[in-house]
C-alpha positions as CSV (number, residue, x, y, z in Angstrom):
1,X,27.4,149.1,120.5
2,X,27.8,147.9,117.1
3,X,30.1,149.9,114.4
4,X,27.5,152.0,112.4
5,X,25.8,153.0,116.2
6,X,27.0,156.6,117.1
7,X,26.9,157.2,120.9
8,X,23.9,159.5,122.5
9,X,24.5,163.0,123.3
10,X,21.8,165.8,125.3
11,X,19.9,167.6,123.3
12,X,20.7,171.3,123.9
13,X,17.9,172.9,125.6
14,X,16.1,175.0,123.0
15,X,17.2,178.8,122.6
16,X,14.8,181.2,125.4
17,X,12.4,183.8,124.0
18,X,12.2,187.0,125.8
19,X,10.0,187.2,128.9
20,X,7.8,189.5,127.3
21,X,6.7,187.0,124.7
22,X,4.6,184.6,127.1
23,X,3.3,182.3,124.6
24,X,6.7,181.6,123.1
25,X,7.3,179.8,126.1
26,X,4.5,177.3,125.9
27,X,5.8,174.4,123.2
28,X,9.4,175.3,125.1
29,X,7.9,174.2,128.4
30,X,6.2,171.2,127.7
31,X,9.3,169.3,126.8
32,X,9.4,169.2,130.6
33,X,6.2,167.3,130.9
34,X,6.9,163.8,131.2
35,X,7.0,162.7,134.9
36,X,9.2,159.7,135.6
37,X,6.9,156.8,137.5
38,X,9.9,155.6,139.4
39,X,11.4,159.0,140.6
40,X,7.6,160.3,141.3
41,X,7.4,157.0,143.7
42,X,10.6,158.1,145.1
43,X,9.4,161.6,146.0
44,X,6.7,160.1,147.7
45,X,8.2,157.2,149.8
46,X,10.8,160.1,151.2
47,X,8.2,162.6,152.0
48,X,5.5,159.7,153.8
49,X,7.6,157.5,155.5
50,X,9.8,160.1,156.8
51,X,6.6,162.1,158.0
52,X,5.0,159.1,159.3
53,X,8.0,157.9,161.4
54,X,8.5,161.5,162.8
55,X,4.8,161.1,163.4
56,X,5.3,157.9,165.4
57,X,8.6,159.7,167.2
58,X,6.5,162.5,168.7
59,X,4.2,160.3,169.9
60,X,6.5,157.9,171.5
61,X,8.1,160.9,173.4
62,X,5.0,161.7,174.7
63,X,5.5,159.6,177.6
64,X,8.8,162.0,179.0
65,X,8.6,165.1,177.8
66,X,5.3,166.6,176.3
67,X,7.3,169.7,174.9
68,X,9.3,168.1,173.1
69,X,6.6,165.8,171.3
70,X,5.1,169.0,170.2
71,X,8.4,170.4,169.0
72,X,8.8,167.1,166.7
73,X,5.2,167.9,165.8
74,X,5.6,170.9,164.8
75,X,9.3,170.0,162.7
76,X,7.1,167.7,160.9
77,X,4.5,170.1,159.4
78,X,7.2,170.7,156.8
79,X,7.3,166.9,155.7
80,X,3.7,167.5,155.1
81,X,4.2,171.0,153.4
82,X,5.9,168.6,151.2
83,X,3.1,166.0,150.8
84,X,0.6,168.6,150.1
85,X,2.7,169.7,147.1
86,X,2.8,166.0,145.9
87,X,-1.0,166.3,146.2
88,X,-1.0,169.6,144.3
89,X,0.7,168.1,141.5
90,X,-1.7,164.8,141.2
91,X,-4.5,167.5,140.9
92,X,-2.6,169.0,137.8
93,X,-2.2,165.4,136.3
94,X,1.8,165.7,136.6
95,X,2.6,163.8,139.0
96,X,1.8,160.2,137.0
97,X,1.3,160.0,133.6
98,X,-1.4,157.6,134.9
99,X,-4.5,160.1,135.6
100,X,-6.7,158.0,137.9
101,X,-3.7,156.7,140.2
102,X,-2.3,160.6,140.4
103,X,-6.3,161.3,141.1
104,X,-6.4,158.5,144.2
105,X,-2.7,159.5,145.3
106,X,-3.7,162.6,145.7
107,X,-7.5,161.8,147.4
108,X,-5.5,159.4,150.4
109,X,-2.8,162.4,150.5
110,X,-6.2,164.4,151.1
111,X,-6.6,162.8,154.8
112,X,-3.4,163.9,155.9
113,X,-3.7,167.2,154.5
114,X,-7.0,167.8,155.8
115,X,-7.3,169.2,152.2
116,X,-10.5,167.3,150.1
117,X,-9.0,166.5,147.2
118,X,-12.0,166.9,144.3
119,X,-13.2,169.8,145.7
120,X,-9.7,171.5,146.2
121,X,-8.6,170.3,142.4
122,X,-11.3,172.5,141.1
123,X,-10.8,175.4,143.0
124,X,-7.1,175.4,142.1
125,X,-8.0,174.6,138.4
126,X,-10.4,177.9,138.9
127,X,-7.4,180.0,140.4
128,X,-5.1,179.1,137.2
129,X,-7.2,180.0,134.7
130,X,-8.3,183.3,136.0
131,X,-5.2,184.1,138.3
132,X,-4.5,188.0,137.6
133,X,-7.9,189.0,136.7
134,X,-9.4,191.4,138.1
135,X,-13.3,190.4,137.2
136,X,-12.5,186.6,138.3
137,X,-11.7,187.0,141.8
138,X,-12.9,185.4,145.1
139,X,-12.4,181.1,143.8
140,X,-8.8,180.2,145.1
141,X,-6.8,183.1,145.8
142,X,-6.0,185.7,148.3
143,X,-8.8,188.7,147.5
144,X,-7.3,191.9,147.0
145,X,-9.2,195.1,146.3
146,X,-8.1,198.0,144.0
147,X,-7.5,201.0,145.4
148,X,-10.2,202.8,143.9
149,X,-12.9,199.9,145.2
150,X,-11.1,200.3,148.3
151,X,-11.8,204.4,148.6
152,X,-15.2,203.5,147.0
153,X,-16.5,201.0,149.6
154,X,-18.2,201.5,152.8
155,X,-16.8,201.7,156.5
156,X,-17.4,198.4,157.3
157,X,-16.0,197.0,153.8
158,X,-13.2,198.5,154.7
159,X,-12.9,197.9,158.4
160,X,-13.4,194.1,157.2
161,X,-10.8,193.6,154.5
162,X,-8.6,195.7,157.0
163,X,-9.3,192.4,159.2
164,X,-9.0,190.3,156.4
165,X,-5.3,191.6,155.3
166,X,-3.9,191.7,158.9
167,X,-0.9,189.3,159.4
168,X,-2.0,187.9,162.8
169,X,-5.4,186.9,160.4
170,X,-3.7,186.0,157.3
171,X,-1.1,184.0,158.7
172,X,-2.4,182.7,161.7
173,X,-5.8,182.8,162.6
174,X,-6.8,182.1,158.8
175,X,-4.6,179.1,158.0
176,X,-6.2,177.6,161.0
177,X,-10.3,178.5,160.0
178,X,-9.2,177.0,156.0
179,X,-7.9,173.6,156.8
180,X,-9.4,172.5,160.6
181,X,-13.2,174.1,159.3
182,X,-13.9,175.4,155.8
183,X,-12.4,172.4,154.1
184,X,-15.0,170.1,155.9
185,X,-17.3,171.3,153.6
186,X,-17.3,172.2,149.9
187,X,-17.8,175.9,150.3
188,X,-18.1,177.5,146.3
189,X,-19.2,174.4,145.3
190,X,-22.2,173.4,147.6
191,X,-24.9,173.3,144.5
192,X,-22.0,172.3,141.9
193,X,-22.6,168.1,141.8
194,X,-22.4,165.5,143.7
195,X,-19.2,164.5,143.4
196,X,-17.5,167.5,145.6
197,X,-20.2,166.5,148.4
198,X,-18.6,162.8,148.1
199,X,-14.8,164.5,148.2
200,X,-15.8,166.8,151.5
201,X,-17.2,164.1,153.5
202,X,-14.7,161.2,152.4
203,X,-12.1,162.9,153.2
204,X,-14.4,163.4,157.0
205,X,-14.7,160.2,157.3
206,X,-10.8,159.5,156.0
207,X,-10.0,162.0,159.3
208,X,-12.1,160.7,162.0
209,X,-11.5,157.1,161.3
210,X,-7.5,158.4,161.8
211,X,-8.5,160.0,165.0
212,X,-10.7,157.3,165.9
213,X,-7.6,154.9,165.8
214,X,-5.2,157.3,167.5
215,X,-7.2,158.4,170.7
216,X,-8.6,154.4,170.8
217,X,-4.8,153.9,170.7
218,X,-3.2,156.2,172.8
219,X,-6.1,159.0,174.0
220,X,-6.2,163.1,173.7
221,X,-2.6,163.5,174.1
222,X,-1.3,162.6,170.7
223,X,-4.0,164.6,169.0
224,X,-3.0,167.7,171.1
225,X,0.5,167.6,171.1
226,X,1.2,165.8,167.6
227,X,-2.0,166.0,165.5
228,X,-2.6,169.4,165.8
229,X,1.2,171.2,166.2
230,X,2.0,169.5,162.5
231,X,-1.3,170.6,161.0
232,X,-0.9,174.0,161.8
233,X,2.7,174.8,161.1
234,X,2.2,173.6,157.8
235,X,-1.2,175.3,157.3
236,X,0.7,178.3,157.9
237,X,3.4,177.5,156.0
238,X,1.4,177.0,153.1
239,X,-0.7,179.7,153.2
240,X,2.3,181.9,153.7
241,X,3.6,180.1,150.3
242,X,0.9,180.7,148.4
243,X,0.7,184.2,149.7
244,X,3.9,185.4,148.2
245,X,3.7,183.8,145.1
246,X,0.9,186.0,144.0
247,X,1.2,188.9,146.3
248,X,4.3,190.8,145.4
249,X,5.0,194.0,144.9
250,X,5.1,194.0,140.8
251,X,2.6,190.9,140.5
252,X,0.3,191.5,137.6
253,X,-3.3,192.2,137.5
254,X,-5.8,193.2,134.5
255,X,-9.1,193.5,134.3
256,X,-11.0,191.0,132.0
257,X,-10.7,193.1,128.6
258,X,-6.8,193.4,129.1
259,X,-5.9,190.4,131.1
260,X,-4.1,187.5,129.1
261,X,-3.9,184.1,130.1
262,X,-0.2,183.6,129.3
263,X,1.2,187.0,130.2
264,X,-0.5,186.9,133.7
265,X,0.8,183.3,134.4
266,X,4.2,184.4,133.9
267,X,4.4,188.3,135.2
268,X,1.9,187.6,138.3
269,X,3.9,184.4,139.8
270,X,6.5,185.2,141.7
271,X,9.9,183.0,141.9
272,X,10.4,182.8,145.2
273,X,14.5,181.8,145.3
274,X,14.2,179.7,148.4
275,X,17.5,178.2,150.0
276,X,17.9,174.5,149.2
277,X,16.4,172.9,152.4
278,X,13.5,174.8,151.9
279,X,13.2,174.6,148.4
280,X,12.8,170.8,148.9
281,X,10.5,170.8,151.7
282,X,8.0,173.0,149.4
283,X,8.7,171.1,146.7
284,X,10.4,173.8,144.1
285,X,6.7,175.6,144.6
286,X,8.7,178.5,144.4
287,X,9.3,178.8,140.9
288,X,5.9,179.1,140.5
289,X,6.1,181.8,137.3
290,X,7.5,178.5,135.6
291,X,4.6,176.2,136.9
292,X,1.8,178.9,136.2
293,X,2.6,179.1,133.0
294,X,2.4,175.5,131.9
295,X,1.4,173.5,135.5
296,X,1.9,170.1,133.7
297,X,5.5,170.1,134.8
298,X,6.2,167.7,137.6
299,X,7.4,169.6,140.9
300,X,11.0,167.9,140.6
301,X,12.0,169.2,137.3
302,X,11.3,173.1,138.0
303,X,14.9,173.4,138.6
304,X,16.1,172.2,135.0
305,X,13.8,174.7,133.5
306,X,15.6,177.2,135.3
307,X,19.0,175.5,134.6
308,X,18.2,175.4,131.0
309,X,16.9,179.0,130.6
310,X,18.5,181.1,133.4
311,X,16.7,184.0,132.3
312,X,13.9,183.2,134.2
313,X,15.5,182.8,137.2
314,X,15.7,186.6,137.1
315,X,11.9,187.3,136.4
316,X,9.9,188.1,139.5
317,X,12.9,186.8,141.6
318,X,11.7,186.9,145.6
319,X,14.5,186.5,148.3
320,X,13.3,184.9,151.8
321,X,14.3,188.6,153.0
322,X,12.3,190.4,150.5
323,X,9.5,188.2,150.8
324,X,8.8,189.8,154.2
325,X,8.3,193.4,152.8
326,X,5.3,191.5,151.1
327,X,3.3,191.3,154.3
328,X,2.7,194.9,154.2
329,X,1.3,195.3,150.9
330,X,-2.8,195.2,150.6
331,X,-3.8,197.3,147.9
332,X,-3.4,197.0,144.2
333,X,-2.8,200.3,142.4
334,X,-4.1,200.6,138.8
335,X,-2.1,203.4,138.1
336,X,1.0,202.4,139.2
337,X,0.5,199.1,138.3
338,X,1.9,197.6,141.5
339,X,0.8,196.2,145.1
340,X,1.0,198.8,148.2
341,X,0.9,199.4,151.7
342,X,-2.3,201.5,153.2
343,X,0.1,203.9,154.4
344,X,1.6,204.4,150.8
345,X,-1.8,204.7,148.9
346,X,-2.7,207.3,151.8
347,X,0.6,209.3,151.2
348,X,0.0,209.2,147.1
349,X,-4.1,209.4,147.4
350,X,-4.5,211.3,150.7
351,X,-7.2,210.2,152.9
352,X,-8.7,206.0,152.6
């Protein structure tokens, strides 16, 4: 350091707007842009070689005790919880600064996921820029009727989103149907270009040459007892993520005249305060109010928004406990301007 240098100090993070001024937030967020090559690298050789060594450890143990194969399985869906979320955030351009590596990162990431990466960036990129309006629903999200189109439908509409919001289909047949079958194809964008018909089936042919290798190498048995167990524990896992994030109690829906972009992002994302194991494993997904509202921000800096503005660590805030109570809610009320149970709408409305 030479005499006329002065030493570097942190810049103060800037001063927090209220919550109710969404767009105020914007220009504060994306100081928290940049992603850091190296440390993005990082993330990802400690989520894939970890997953692909517990991958090789289940199989191994195959040989004396099948149980217990599937039990290291099924430990390992949550290293690939974690690699999906590296995959989410090369579909937002925020996990390398570089757009094309992020994009082919996150198309290989797309064979372990079972998850084809083209088609599922555009379905996500869908689900942020309409998430919490009413008029733009059915393209990446959980559907959730009104209470009045709920009343207003027929018995069978009824009987079928009944079916639809039931936990045993929502968290476990569902997760199953989205990742082993619908995402073989590009359903919602079948007539949209070519290019999500090249995603679907090379991420097809990305999975069965895997297969292909694994049962040439070692038969069924690995498929069954370590393929499978990790898919769908993370499947559910995820879907149970993305489930509370958006349906919570005081989310926020509009329709189109009243929705805003900004305010929605914000007030209809919850911030699900996970302990720390699981906050790594998912990858900070959790503070999703913060990555709604500007989803440029790599997953590994979430937590120094919140450290630099606490004040959002106390909007929409979800415990692991209270984010159980969120199973039972189906129903958003216009009136009340909150998510309910059938049985409370019945006790406010009367008769569904």
């Amino acid at each position: 350091m030479n005499a006329h240098s002065q030493p570097t100090t942190a810049q103060p993070a800037p001063a927090s707007p209220p919550l109710t001024e969404t767009r105020r937030w914007v220009p504060i967020l994306a100081k928290y842009r940049d992603p850091s090559t190296s440390r993005s690298f990082v993330e990802l050789a400690i989520t894939l070689v970890p997953f692909l060594a517990i991958w090789a450890l289940a199989w191994w143990t195959i040989s004396f005790s099948p149980v217990l194969a599937a039990a290291i399985a099924a430990f390992n869906g949550a290293f690939l919880v974690r690699l999906f979320i590296i995959q989410h955030d090369c579909g937002h351009g925020s996990f390398f600064s570089n757009r094309a590596l992020s994009d082919w990162i996150g198309r290989a990431l797309g064979v372990l996921t079972l998850t084809p990466y083209d088609v599922w960036r555009r379905s996500h990129a869908i689900h942020h820029s309409a998430a919490g309006n009413l008029d733009e629903r059915g393209i990446g999200d959980v559907y959730t009727m009104t209470i009045d189109e709920y009343r207003a439908a027929g018995r069978f509409a009824r009987l079928k989103y009944r079916i639809y919001r039931h936990p045993v289909i929502m968290f476990g047949i569902a997760p199953t149907v989205l990742f082993m079958l619908q995402n073989r194809l590009p359903f919602g964008f079948m007539k949209s270009g070519w290019q999500f018909w090249v995603s679907s089936m090379g991420t097809n042919v990305g999975i069965a040459a895997v297969l292909g290798l694994v049962i040439y190498f070692g038969g069924i048995m690995p498929v069954l007892l370590v393929f499978f167990p990790t898919i769908l524990i993370a499947a559910t896992i995820g879907v149970w993520l993305f489930y509370v994030q958006h349906q919570f109690e005081e989310t926020h829906w509009d329709v189109e005249e009243d929705w805003q972009l900004h305010h929605a992002a914000l007030h209809g994302s919850s911030f699900y305060d996970l302990p720390p194991v699981l906050r790594w494993f998912s990858g900070n997904i959790g503070v999703h109010h913060v990555h709604h509202l500007y989803s440029r921000i790599p997953f590994y800096r979430l937590m120094e928004v919140l450290k630099d503005h606490p004040v959002l660590a106390t909007s929409q805030r979800l415990t692991l406990r209270e984010s159980l109570g969120c199973v039972k809610l189906q129903l958003w009320d216009a009136k009340q301007r909150r998510l309910m149970s059938f049985a409370k709408a019945r006790e406010l409305y009367g008769t569904l």
